[in-house]
N, C-alpha and C positions, 0 to 999 in steps of 0.2 A: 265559271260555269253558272247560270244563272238557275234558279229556284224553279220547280218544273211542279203545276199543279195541275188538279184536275178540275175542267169545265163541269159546274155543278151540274147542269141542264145534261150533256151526252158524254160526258167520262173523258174525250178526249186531252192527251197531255197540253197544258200552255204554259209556255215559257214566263214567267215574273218580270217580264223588263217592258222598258216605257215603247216601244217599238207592236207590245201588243195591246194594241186598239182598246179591246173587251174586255178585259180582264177583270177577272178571273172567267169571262165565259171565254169560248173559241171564236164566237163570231157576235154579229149583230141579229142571226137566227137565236140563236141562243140566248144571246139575253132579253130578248124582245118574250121568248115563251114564256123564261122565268117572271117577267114584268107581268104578262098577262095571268100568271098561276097565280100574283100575289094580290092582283086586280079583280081576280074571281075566288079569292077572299080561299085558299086551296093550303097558303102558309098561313099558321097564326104562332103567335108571341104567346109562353105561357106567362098564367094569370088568372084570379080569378076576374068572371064579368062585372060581378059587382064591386069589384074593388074601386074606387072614387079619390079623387083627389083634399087633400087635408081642405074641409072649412074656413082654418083659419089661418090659410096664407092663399098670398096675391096669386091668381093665374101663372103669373109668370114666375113665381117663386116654389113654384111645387114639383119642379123636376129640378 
């Protein structure tokens, strides 16, 4: 029996297997509004704003 979650965007159940498209949303409505909630800036990452990446490492070296 495969692992049964809920689309974050409308609650409905979706099945965990390679067969659903969207996953973890139910559709391509659904993840397209989640897309646009995170585009209109609605989810955020906590943090502080001012927190800045170390001076003394390379760009690529500070994550």
């Amino acid at each position: 029996m495969p692992t049964i979650v809920k689309c974050p965007t409308c609650g409905k159940d979706v099945a965990w297997v390679p067969e659903s498209r969207f996953r973890p949303f139910c559709s391509e409505r659904c993840k397209q509004i989640d897309l646009g909630a995170w585009a209109a800036e609605k989810y955020v990452i906590g943090g502080k704003p001012e927190e800045t990446p170390s001076p003394d490492l390379p760009d690529d070296q500070d994550r």
